[in-house]
VMD Tcl script that builds the backbone (N, CA, C; Angstrom):
set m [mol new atoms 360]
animate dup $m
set s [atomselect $m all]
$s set {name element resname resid chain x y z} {
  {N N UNK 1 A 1.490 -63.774 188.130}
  {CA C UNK 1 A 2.519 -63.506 187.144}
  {C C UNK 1 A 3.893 -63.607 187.820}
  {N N UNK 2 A 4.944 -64.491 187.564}
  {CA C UNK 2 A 6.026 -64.743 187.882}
  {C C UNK 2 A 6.812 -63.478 187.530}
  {N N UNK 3 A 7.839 -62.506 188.482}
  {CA C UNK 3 A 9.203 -61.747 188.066}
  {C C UNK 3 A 9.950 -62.276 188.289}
  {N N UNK 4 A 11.105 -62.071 187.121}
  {CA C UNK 4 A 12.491 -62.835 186.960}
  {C C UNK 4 A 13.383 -61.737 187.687}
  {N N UNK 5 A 13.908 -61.900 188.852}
  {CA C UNK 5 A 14.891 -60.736 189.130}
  {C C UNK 5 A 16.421 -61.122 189.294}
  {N N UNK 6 A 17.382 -60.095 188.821}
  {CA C UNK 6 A 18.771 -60.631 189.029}
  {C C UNK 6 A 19.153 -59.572 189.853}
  {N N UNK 7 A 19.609 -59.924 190.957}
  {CA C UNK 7 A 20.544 -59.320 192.086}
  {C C UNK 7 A 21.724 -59.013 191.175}
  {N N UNK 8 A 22.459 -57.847 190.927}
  {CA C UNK 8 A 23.822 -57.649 190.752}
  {C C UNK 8 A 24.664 -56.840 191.583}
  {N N UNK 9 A 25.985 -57.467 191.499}
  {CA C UNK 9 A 26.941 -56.627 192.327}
  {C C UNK 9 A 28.527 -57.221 191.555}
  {N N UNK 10 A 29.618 -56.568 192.543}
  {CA C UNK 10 A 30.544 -56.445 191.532}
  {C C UNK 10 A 31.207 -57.750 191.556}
  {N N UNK 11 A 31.352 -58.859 192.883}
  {CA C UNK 11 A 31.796 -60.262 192.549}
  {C C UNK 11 A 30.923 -61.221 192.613}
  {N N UNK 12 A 29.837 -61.291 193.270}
  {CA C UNK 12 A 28.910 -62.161 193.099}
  {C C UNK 12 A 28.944 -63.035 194.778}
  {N N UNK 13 A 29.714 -62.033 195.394}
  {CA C UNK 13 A 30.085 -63.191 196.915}
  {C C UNK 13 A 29.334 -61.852 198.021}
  {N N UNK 14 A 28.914 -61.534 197.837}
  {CA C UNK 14 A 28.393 -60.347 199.155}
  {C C UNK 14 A 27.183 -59.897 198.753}
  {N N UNK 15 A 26.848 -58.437 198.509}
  {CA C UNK 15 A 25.857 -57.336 198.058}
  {C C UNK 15 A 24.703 -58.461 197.405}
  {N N UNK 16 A 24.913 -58.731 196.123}
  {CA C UNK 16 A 24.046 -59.445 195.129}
  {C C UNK 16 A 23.855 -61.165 195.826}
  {N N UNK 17 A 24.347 -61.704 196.525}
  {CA C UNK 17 A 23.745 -62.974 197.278}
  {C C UNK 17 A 23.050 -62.601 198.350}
  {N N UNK 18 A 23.354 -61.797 199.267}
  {CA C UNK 18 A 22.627 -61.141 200.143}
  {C C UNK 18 A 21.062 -60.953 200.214}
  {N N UNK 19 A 21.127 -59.889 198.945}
  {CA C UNK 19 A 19.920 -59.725 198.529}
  {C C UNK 19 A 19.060 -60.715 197.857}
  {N N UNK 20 A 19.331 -61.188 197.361}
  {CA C UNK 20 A 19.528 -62.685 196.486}
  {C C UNK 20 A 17.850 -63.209 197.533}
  {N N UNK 21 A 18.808 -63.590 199.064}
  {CA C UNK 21 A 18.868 -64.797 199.969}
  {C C UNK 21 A 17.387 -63.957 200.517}
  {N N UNK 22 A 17.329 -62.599 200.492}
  {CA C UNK 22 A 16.387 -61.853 201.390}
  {C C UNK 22 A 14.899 -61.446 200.308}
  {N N UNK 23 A 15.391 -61.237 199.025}
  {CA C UNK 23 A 13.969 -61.538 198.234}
  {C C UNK 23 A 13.538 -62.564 197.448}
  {N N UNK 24 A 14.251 -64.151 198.059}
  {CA C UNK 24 A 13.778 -65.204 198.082}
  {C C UNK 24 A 13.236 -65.393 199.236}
  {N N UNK 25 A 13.596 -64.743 200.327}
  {CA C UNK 25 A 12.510 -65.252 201.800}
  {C C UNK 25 A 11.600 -64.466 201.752}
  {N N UNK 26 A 11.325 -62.763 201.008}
  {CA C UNK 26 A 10.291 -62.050 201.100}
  {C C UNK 26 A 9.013 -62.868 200.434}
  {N N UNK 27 A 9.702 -63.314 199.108}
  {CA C UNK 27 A 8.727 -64.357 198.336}
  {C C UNK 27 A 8.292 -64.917 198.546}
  {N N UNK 28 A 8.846 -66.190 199.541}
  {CA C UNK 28 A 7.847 -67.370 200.146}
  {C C UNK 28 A 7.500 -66.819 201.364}
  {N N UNK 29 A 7.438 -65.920 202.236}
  {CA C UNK 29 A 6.197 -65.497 202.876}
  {C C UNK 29 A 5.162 -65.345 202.856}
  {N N UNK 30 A 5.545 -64.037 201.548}
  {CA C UNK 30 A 4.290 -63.442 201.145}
  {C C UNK 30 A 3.647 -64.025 200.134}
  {N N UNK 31 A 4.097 -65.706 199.285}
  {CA C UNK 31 A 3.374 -65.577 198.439}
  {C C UNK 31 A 3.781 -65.149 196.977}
  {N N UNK 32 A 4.664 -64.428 196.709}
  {CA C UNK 32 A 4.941 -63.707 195.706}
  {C C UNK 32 A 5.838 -64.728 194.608}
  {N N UNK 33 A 5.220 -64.627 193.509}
  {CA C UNK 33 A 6.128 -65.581 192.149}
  {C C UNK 33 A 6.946 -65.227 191.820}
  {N N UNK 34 A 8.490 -65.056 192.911}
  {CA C UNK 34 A 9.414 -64.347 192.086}
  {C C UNK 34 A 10.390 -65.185 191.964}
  {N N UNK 35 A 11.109 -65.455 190.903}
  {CA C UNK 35 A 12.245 -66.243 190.418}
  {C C UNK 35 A 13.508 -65.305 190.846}
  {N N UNK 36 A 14.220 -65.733 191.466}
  {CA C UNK 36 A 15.780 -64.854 191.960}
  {C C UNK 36 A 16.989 -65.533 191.152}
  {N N UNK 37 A 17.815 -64.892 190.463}
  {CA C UNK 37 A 18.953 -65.340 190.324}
  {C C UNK 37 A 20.170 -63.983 191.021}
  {N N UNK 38 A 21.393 -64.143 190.965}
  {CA C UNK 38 A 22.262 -63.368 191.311}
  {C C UNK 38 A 23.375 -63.488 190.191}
  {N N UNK 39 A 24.072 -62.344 190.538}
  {CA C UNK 39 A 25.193 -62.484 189.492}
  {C C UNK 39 A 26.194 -61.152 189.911}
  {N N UNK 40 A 27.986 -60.905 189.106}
  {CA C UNK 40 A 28.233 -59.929 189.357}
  {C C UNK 40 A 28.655 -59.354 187.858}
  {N N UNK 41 A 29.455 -58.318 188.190}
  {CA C UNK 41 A 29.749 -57.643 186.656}
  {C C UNK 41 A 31.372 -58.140 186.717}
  {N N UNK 42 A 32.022 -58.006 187.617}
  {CA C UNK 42 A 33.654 -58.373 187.423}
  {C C UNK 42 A 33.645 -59.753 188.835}
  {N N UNK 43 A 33.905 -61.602 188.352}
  {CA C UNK 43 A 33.268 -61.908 189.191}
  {C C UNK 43 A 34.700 -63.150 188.287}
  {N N UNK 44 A 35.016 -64.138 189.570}
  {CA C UNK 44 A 36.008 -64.864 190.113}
  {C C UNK 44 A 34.772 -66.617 189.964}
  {N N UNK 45 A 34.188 -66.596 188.506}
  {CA C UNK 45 A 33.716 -67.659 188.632}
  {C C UNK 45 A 33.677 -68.794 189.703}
  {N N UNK 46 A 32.693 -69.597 190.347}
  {CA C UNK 46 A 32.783 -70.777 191.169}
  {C C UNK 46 A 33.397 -70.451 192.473}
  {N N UNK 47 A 33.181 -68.903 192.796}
  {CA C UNK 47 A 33.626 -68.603 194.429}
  {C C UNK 47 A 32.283 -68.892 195.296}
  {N N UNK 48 A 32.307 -69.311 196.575}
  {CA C UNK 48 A 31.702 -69.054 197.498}
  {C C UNK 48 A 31.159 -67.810 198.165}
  {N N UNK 49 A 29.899 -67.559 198.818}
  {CA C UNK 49 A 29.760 -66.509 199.573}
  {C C UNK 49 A 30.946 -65.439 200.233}
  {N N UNK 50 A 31.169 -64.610 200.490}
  {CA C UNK 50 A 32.613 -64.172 201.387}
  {C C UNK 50 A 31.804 -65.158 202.790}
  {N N UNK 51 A 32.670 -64.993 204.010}
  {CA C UNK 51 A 32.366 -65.366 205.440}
  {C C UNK 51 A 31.625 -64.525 205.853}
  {N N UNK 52 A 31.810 -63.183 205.468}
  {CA C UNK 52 A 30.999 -62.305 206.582}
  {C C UNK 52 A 29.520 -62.073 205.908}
  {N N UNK 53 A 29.570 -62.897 204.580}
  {CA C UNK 53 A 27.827 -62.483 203.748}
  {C C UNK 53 A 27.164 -63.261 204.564}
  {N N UNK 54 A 28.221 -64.736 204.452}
  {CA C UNK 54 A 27.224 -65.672 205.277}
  {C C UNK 54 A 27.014 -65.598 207.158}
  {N N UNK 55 A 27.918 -64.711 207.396}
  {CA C UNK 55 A 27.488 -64.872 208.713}
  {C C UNK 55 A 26.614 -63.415 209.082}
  {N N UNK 56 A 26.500 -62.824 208.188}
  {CA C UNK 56 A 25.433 -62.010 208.270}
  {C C UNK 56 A 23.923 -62.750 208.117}
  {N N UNK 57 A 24.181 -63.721 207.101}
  {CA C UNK 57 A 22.752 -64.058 206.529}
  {C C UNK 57 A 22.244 -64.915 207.704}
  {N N UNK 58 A 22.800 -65.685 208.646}
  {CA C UNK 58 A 22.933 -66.323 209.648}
  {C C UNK 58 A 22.701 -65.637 210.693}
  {N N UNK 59 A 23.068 -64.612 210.882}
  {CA C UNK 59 A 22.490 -63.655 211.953}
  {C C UNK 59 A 20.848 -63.418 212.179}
  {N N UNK 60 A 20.428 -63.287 210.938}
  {CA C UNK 60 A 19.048 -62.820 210.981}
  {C C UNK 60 A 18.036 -63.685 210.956}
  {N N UNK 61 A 17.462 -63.584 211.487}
  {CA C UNK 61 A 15.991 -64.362 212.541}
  {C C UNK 61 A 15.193 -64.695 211.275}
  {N N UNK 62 A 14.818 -63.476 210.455}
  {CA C UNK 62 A 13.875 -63.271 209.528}
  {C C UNK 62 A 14.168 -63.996 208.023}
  {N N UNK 63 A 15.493 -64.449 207.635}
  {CA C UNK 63 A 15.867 -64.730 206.544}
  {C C UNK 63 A 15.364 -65.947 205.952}
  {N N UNK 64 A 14.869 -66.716 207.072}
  {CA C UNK 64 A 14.702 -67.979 206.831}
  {C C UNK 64 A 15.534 -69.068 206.524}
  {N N UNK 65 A 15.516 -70.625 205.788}
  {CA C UNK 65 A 16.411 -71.974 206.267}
  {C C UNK 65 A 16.302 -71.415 204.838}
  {N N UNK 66 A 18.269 -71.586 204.344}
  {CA C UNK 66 A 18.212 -71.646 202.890}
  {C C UNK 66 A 20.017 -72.541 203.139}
  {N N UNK 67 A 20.221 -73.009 202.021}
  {CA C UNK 67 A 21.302 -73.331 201.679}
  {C C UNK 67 A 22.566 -73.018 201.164}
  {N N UNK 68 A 23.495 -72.419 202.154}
  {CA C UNK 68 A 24.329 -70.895 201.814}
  {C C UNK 68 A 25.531 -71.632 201.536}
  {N N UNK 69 A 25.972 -72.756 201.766}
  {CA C UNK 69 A 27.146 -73.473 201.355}
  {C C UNK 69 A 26.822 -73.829 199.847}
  {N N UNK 70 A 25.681 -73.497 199.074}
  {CA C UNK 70 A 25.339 -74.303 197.827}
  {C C UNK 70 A 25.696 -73.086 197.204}
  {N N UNK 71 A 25.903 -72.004 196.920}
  {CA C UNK 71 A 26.138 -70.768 196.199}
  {C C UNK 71 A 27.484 -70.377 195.724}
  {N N UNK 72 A 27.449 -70.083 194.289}
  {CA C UNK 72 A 28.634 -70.221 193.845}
  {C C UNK 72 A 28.558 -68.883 192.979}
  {N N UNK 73 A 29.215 -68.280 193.161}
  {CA C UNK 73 A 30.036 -66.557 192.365}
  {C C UNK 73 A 29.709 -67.000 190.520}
  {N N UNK 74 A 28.808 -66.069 189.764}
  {CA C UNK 74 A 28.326 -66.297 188.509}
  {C C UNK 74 A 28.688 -64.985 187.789}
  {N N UNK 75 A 29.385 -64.713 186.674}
  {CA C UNK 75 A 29.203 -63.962 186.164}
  {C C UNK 75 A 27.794 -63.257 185.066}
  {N N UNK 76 A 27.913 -61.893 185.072}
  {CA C UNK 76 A 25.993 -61.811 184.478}
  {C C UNK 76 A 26.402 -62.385 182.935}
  {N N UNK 77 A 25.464 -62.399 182.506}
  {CA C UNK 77 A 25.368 -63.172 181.049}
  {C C UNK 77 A 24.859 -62.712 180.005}
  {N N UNK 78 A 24.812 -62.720 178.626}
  {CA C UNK 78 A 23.548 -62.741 178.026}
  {C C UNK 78 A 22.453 -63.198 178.111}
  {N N UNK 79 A 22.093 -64.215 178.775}
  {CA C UNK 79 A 21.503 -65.485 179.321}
  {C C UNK 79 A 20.609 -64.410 180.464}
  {N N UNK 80 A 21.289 -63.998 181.463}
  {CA C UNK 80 A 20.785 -63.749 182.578}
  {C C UNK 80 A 19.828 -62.046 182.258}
  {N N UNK 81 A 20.822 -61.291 181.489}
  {CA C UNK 81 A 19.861 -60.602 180.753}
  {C C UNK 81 A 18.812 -60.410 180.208}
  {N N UNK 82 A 18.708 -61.305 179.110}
  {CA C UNK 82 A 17.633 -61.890 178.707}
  {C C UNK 82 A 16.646 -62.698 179.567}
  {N N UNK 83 A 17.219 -63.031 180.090}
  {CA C UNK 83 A 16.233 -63.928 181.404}
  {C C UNK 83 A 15.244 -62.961 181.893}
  {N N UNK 84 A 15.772 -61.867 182.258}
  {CA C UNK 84 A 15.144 -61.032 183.273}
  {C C UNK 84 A 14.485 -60.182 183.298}
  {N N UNK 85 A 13.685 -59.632 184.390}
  {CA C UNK 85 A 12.594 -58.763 184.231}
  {C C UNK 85 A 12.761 -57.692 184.588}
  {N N UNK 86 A 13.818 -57.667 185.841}
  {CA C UNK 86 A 14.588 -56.523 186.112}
  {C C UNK 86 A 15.936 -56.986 186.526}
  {N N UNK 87 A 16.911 -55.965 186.996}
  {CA C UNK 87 A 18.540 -56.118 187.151}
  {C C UNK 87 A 18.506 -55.084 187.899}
  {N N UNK 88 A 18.218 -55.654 189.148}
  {CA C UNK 88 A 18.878 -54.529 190.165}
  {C C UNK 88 A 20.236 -54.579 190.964}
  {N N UNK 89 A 20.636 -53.235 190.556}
  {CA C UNK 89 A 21.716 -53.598 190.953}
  {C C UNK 89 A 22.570 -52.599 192.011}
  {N N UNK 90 A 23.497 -53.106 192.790}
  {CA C UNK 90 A 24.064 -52.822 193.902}
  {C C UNK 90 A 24.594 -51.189 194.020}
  {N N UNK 91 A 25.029 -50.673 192.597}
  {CA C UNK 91 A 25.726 -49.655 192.680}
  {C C UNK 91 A 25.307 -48.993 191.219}
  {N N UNK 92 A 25.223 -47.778 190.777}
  {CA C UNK 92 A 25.293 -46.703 189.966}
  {C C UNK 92 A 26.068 -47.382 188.720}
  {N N UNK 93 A 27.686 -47.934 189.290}
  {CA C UNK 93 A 28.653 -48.188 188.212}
  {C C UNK 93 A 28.118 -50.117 187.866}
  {N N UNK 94 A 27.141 -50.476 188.379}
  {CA C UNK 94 A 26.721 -51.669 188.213}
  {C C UNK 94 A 25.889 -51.349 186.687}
  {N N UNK 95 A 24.900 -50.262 187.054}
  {CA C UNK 95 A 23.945 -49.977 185.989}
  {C C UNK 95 A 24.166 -49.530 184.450}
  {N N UNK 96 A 25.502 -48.880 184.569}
  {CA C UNK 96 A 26.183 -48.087 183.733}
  {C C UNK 96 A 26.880 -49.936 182.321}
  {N N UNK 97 A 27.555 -50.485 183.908}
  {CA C UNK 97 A 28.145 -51.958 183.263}
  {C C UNK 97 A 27.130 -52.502 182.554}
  {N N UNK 98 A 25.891 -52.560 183.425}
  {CA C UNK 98 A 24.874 -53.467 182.271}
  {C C UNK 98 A 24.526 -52.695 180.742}
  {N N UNK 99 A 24.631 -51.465 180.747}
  {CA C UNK 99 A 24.112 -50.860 179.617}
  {C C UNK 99 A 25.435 -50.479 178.034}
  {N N UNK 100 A 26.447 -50.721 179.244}
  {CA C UNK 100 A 27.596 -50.185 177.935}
  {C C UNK 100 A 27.471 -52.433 177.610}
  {N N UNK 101 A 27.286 -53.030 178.429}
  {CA C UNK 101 A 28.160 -54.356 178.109}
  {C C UNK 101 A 27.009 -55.237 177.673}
  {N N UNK 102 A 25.622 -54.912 178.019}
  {CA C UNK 102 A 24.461 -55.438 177.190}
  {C C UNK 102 A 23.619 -54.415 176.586}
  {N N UNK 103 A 23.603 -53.614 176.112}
  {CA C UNK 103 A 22.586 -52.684 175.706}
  {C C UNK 103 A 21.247 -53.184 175.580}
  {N N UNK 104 A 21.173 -54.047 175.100}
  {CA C UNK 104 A 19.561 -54.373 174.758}
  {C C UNK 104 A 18.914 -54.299 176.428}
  {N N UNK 105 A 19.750 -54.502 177.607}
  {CA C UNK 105 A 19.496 -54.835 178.715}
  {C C UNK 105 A 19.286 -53.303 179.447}
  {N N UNK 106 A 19.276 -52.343 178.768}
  {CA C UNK 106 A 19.740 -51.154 179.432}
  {C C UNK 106 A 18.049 -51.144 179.954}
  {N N UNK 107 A 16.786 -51.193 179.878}
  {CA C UNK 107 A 15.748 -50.685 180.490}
  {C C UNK 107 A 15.249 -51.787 181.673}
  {N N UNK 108 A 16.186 -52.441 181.941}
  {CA C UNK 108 A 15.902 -53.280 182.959}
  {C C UNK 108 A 16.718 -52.712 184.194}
  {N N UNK 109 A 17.774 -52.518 184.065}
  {CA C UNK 109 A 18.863 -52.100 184.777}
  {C C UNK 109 A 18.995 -51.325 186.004}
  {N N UNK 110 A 18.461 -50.795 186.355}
  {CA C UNK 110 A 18.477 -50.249 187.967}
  {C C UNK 110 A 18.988 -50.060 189.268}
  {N N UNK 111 A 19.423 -49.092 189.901}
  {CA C UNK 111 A 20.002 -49.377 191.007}
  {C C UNK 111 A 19.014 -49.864 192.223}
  {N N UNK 112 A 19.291 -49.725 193.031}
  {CA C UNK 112 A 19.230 -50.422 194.230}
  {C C UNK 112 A 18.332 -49.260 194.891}
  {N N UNK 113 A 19.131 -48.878 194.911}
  {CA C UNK 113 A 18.603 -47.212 195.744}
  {C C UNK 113 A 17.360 -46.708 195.040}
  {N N UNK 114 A 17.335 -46.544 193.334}
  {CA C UNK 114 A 16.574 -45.807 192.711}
  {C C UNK 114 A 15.556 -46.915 192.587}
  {N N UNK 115 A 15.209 -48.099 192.598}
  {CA C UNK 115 A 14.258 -49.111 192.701}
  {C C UNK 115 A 13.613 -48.668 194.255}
  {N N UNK 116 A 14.306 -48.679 194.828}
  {CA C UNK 116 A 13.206 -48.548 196.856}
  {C C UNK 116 A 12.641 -47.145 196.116}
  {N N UNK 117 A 13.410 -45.983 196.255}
  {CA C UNK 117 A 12.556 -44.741 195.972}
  {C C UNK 117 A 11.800 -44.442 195.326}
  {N N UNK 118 A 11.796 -45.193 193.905}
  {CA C UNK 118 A 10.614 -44.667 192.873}
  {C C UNK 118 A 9.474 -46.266 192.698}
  {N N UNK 119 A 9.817 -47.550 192.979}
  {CA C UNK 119 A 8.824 -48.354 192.548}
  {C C UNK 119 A 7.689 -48.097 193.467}
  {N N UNK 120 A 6.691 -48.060 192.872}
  {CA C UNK 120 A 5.180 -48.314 193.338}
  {C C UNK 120 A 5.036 -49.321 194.576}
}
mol reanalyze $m
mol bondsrecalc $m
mol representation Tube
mol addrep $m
């Protein structure tokens, strides 16, 4: 069974590509059908990674060969909402954004923090 997951954060160039880049490499390790998109809530359409996302992502041994010059700053959507299976997201005031600005989206919505501690 394929999960649709959207990384969120607040521009779409750090936090939410990051993660993005790291549960697309957990996926093809292990195997796992997960579709990744990213996105932010207040976001500078058609930006690049910041420098220091990518030279973080570059740092690490484990991340695997991905294409970090191809990534471009997306705002979330109705689209991406609907897309998805969950919306995890970077911060508290991320979760709050998805629910006042999509409601239908509110039981997907999640932080970051409260996804590691309570999922199975």
């Amino acid at each position: 069974m394929s999960v649709k997951i959207v990384t969120l954060c607040t521009g779409n160039v750090a936090r939410s590509v990051m993660l993005g880049y790291m549960l697309t490499t957990l996926a093809k390790a292990n195997g796992y059908d997960w579709q990744i998109r990213t996105a932010g809530t207040h976001v500078v359409e058609g930006s690049a990674m910041s420098a220091r996302t990518r030279d973080a992502l570059l740092a690490l041994d484990d991340v695997g060969e991905h294409h970090y010059g191809a990534h471009r700053s997306h705002q979330l959507s109705d689209d991406d909402v609907a897309w998805a299976d969950v919306i995890l997201a970077s911060e508290a005031n991320h979760v709050t954004y998805v629910r006042t600005t999509f409601p239908h989206g509110a039981p997907k919505a999640v932080s970051l923090r409260q996804f590691l501690r309570d999922a199975p």
